[in-house]
Structures are given as structure tokens and as C-alpha cells.
C-alpha positions, 0 to 999 in steps of 0.5 A, spaced: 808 183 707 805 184 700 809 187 693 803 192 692 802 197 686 799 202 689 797 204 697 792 208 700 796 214 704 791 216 711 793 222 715 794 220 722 792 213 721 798 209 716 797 205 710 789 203 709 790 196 710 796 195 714 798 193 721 800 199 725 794 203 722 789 197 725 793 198 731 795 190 731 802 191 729 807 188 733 809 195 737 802 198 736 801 199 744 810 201 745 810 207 750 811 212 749 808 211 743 811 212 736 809 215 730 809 208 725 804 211 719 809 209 714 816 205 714 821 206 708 828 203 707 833 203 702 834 198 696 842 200 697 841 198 704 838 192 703 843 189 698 849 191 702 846 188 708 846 182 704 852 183 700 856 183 707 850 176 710 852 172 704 860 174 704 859 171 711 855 164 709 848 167 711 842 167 709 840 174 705 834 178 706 828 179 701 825 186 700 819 183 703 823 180 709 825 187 712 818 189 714 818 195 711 812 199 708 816 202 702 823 201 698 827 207 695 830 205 689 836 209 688 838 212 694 843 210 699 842 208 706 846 215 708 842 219 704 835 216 706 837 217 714 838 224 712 832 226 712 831 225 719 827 231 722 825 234 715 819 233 710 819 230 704 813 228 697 813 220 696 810 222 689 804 228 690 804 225 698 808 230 704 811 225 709 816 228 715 821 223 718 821 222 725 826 217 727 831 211 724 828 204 724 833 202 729 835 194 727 830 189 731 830 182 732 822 181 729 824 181 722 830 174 723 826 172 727 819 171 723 824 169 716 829 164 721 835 167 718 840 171 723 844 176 723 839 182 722 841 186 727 849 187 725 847 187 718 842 193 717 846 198 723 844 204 719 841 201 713 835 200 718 830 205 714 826 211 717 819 212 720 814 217 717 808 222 719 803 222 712 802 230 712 797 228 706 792 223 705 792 221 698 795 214 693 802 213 692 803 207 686 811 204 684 815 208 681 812 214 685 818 219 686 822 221 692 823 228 693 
């Protein structure tokens, strides 16, 4: 996972680049299939996650570590899930939300840190279908 500052939004294939949109993403062939074009997370969620990690002794997660395809600044974790089923714009990008990114083992596992999964219950992002191709680029607004 790369900090980038601009990505390539393609309907009906992901971010140009990306694992998933090259079909090589750990849960590419789940079944039944999933829409996995893009993976949003809340900075807020991230941080708590990691407030209550550290207030325990463990280890806190970097933003890179969480793999998510995007992280929204100033939105919380509750409002970020509530656009589940609804559409929405990443800058001039339409998206709709399918489902919660539900807490798996892959990201511990992958940064050897533990507690992933009770730390990010319900911070764990949303998944999305990309409606429009099209950049999005850092600092781009969620509406």
C-alpha cells in the first residue's frame, strides 16, 4: 500500500492499478463475488481504533496498514457507514455504497500486529461501486 495523490477511477474495473481491479487481490475469486472497485475508511476510525490499541500496550495501525483504497478526513466512522446503499461524489466521482468492510485477519497479519479485528468493529470502511470514471486527487471532497 502506496500514499498516492491522485488515482484513476475506472467503472466497472476499480483503481487503475490496484489489486482487485487486476484480479489479483487476496478475495478476488470470493464467492458469490463482491464489488471490491474501491475501499474507503475514516481517518476518525483509524484513530480510535488505535487509541483504544495503545491504551491496551499494542501496537497502532498506520493508515497504509488498514488496506484501504482511500482515507476520509473529517468524517466519522458512523457517518462514513451511513451511506451504506446510497450514492455519493469523491470530488467530481459518483460511487455508490455496497457493503461495510467488515474486520478481517489479512491486515494483522500482513503488519504482525494483533487485535485488528476488535479494534476496527464498525470502523472497518465501506466498500464501493465507481459510477464514473474519472481522477480523484488528495484533498478531493466527499459529498
Amino acid at each position: 500500500m502506496n500514499k498516492r495523490e491522485g488515482a484513476r477511477f475506472m467503472v466497472g474495473a476499480g483503481i487503475e492499478g490496484d489489486r482487485y481491479a487486476l484480479g489479483i487481490g487476496a478475495f478476488s475469486g470470493s464467492i458469490p463475488a463482491k464489488i471490491r472497485d474501491v475501499s474507503l475508511i475514516a481517518l476518525t476510525g483509524i484513530e480510535d481504533a488505535n487509541q483504544e490499541l495503545e491504551a491496551s500496550g499494542l501496537s497502532a495501525y498506520l493508515a497504509s496498514e488498514v488496506r484501504r483504497n482511500i482515507v476520509i478526513e473529517g468524517m466519522s466512522s458512523d457517518d462514513l457507514n451511513q451511506l451504506l446503499g446510497k450514492e455519493f461524489s469523491l470530488g467530481l466521482i459518483r460511487l455508490r455504497a455496497t457493503e461495510l468492510c467488515i474486520p478481517c485477519e489479512r491486515p494483522a497479519n500482513l503488519s504482525e500486529k494483533s487485535n485488528f479485528l476488535s479494534a476496527f468493529k464498525n470502523r472497518g470502511g465501506i466498500r464501493a461501486q465507481i459510477l464514473d470514471s474519472g481522477e480523484v486527487r488528495v484533498g478531493d471532497q466527499l459529498k
